[in-house]
C-alpha positions in Angstrom: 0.0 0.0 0.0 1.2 3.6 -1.0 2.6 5.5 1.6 0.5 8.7 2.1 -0.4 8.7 -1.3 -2.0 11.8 -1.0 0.7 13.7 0.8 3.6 13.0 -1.9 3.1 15.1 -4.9 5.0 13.8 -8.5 6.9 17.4 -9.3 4.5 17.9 -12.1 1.5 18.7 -10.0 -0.4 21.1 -9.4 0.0 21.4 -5.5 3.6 20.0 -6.0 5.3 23.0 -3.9 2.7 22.9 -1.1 4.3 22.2 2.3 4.0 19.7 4.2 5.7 19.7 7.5 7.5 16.5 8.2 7.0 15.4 4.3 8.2 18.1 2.5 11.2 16.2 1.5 9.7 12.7 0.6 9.5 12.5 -3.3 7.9 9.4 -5.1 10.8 7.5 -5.0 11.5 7.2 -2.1 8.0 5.8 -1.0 9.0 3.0 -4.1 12.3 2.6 -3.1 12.5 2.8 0.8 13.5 -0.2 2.2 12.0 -1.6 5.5 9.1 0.4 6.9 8.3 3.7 4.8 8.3 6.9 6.2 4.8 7.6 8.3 4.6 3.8 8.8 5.1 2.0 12.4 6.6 -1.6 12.4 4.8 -4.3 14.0 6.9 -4.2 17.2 5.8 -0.2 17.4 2.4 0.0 16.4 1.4 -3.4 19.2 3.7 -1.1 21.5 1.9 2.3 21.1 -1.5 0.4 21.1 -0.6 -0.6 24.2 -0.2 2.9 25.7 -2.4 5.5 24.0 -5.7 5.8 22.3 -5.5 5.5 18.3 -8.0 7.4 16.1 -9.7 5.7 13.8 -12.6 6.3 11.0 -15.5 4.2 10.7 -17.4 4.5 7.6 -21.1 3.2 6.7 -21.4 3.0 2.9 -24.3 3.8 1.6 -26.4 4.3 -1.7 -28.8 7.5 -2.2 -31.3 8.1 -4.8 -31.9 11.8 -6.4 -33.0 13.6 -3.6 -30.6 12.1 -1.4 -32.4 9.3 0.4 -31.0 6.7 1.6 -31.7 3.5 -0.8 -29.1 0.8 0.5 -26.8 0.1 2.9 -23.3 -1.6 2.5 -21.5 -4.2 4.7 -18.3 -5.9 4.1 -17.9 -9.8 4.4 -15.0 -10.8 5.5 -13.3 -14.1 7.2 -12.7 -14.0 11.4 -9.6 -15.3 12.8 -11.4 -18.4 14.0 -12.6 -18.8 10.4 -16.2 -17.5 10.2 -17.9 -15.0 8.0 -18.9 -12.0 9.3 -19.8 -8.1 8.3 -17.9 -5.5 9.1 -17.6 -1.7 7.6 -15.1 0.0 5.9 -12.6 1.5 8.9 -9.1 2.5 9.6 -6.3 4.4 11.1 -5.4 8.1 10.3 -2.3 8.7 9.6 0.3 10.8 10.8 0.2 14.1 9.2 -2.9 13.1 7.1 -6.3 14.9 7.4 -9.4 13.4 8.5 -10.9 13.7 5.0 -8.1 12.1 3.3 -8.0 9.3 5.8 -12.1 8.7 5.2 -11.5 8.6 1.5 -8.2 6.2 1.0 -10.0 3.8 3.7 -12.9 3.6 1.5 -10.6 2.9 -1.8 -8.7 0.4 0.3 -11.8 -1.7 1.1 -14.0 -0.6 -1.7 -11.6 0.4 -4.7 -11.1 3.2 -6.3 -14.2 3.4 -8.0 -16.5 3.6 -5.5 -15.8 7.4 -5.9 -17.7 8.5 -2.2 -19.4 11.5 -2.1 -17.5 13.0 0.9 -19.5 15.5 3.1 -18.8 19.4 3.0 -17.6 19.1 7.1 -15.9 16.2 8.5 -18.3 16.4 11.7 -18.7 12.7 12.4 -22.4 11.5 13.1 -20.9 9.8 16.2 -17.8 9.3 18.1 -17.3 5.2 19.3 -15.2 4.8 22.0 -13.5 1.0 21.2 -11.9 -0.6 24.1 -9.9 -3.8 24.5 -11.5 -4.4 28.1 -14.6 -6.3 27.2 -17.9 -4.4 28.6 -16.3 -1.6 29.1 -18.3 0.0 26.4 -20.8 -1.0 23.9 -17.4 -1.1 21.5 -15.2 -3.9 21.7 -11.5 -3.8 19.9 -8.6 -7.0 21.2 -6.1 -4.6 19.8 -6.4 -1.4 21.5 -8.3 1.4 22.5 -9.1 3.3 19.4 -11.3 6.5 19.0 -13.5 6.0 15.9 -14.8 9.3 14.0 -17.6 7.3 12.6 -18.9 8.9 8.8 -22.2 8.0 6.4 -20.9 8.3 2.9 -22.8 7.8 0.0 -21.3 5.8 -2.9 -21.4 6.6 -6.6 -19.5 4.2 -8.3 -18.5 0.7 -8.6 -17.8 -0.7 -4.8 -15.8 -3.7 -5.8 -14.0 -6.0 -2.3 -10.2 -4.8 -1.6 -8.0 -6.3 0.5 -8.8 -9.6 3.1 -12.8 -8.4 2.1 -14.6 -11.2 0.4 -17.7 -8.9 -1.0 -19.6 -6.3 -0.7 -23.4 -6.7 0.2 -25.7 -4.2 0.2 -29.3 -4.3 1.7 -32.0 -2.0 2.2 -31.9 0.5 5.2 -35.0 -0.9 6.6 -33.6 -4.6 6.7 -30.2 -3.4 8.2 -32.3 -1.4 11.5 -33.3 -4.7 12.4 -31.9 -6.7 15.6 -31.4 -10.0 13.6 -29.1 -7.4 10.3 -27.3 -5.3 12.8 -26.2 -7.7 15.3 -24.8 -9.8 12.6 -21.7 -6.9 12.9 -19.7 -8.0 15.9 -17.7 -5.6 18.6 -20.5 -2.7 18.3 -20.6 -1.9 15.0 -23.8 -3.0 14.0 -24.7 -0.1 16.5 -23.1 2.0 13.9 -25.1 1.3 11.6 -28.0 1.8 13.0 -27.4 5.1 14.5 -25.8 6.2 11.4 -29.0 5.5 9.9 -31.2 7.2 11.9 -28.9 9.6 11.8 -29.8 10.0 7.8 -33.3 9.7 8.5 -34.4 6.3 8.5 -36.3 5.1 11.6 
């Protein structure tokens, strides 16, 4: 995966001289050539180590489908494989970065799960519609996270484009809203997030 992709401009474009505090220095090559970890990157041994010892934020987004007047029309969950080997849903969710904006850390999360033709319709303000507080105590919150406690921004986005599975997802399955507000749909998403889901959709409207 491309390290801040977003955050290191080829000379040729148009916000090529911006700056960029700790990155104004990185070019293109050497995110392609670094060896080891690339710069803005943790190793293994330092991210378990800093998830031990301070809260990491997150974004949490519920994809969604809208019709013309912006109505909610479908709602998207991820299937992917457990570590003991089961199917389950989850959403589309991640870290931000160091040095990279909330907005830019809601939209390469999506291409990373989704592709890069879901093409998201990203909201005017990054106000989240909720903030979940994941722990890795379990009970200590209605958000459960073995890792680490994590701070999750938690978005609605609508989807225009093509939402194909990335990465360890094995498809993407959408359903209508009113199926996914039920008990039997959202409890189906383990640690919490099927809470998510449903109070990002009442959130948009749907109840």
């Amino acid at each position: 995966m491309a390290v801040l992709n977003d955050e290191v401009p080829d000379d040729d474009d148009f916000d090529a001289k911006r700056k960029r505090g700790e990155f104004d220095h990185i070019t293109p090559d050497d995110v392609v050539n670094a060896g080891g970890t690339p710069p803005g990157w943790l190793s293994d041994t330092e991210i378990s180590r800093v998830r031990g010892e301070i809260p990491i934020p997150y974004v949490v987004v519920v994809p969604v489908r809208t019709d013309e007047t912006g109505h909610v029309t479908q709602v998207g969950t991820l299937l992917a494989v457990d570590d003991d080997g089961t199917i389950t849903r989850t959403l589309v969710a991640g870290r931000v970065l160091f040095h990279e904006t909330i907005r830019n850390a809601v939209r390469r999360n999506i291409a990373r799960d989704l592709g890069d033709l879901a093409l998201p319709v990203l909201p005017a303000t990054m106000t989240p519609f909720t903030v979940a507080e994941f722990f890795p105590t379990p009970g200590a919150s209605d958000y459960f996270d073995p890792r680490q406690h994590a701070i999750a921004l938690c978005y609605v986005v609508p989807m225009a484009g093509d939402c194909k599975p990335q990465d360890e997802a094995l498809d993407v399955e959408w359903c209508n809203p009113e199926d996914a507000m039920q008990p039997d749909f959202y409890e189906q998403v383990p640690n919490g997030c099927g809470r998510i889901i449903r109070a990002g959709l009442m959130w948009a409207g749907i109840v």
